[in-house]
N, C-alpha and C positions, 0 to 999 in steps of 0.2 A: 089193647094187648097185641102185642108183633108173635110172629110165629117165629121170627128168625134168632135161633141161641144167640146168645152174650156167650164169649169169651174172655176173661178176666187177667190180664197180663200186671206179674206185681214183676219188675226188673228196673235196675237202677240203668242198665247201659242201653244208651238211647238207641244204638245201631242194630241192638237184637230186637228191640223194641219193632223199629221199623219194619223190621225183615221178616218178625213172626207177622206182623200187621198185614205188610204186602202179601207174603204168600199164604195167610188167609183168604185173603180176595182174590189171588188168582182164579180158586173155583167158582162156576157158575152157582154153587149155593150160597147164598149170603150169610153171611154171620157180621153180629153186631160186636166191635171188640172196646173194651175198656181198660185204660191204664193206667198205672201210678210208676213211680221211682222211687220209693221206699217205703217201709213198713209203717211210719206213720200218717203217710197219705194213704196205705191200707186200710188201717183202722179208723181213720176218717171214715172212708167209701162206707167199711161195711158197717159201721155206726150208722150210718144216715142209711143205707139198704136195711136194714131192721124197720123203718117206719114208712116202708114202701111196698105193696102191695108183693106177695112169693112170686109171683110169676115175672117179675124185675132183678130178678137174681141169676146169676151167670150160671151157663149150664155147666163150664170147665175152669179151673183155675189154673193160669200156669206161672210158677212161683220159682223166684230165683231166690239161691242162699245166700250170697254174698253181696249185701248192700250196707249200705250207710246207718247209723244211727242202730236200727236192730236187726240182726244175723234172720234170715225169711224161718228158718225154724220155730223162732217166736211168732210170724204170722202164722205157722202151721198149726202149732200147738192152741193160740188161739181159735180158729177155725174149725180144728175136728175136735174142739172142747164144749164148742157154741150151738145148743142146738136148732136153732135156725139155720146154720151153716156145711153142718159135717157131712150132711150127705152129698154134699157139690165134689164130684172126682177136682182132686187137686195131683196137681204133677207138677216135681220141681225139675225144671229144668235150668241146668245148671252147668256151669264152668270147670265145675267142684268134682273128681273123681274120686277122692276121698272115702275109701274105706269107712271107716268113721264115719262121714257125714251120712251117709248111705242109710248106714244103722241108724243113726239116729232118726232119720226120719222115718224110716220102716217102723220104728216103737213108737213114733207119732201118728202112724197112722197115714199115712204118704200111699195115695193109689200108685203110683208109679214113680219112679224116680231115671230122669234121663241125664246123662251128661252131655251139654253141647258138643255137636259134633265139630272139628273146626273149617272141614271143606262146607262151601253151600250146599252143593247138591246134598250132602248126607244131611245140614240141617235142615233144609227145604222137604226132603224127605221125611223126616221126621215130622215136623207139624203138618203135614196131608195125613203122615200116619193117625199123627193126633184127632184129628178131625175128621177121618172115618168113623175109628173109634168109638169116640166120646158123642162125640153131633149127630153119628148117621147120614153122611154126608161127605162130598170131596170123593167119589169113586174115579179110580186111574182115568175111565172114560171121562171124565169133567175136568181133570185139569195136569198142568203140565207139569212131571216128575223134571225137570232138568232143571 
């Protein structure tokens, strides 16, 4: 058993993908990240994470709304519905500024809900903020805001 959190990235766009990944490891604390590009390689993963030991389960989930095949709400709804799952903080982060989207997921049950910012600095920002947060880990002194 690792002591270093999972991070769980559900986002169909390969480029945010990268960029949450990369500025994950920019800090000295390590975190282990896992991905998919849509809602049914989600429910794959966490199909097969049901018959793996809890302590192989992501500490953060971060979940995009707008993919392919099914809208990430439906992975949300599954998730804080599943109880092996619903206590894992989920944050959708998202493209989506949507009034409406917002709500809907706050009635699902959404720990937070962020809309991509579109400069990096603001998004690089944001996932250090994630990962104080949620991890306990990533403080300003360990790694680069810019």
């Amino acid at each position: 058993m690792s002591d270093v959190p999972k991070v769980m990235i559900i986002d169909d766009n390969r480029g945010d993908l990268l960029l949450i990944t990369e500025t994950l490891a920019e800090c000295h604390d390590a975190v282990e990240v896992e991905a998919v590009q849509n809602a049914v390689q989600a429910y794959e993963y966490f199909r097969e994470l049901k018959r793996r030991d809890a302590a192989t389960r992501p500490r953060l989930i971060l979940l995009d709304l707008n993919m392919p095949i099914y809208r990430g709400t439906e992975v949300l709804y599954y998730l804080k519905h599943d109880a092996d799952f619903k206590a894992i903080p989920i944050i959708v982060f998202t493209s989506s500024a949507a009034p409406n989207d917002r709500m809907e997921c706050e009635m699902l049950g959404v720990d937070e809900y962020i809309p991509k910012p579109m400069e990096l600095a603001g998004f690089k920002q944001i996932i250090h903020e994630m990962k104080r947060k949620y991890l306990g880990c990533c403080h300003e002194t360990d790694c680069s805001l810019a």
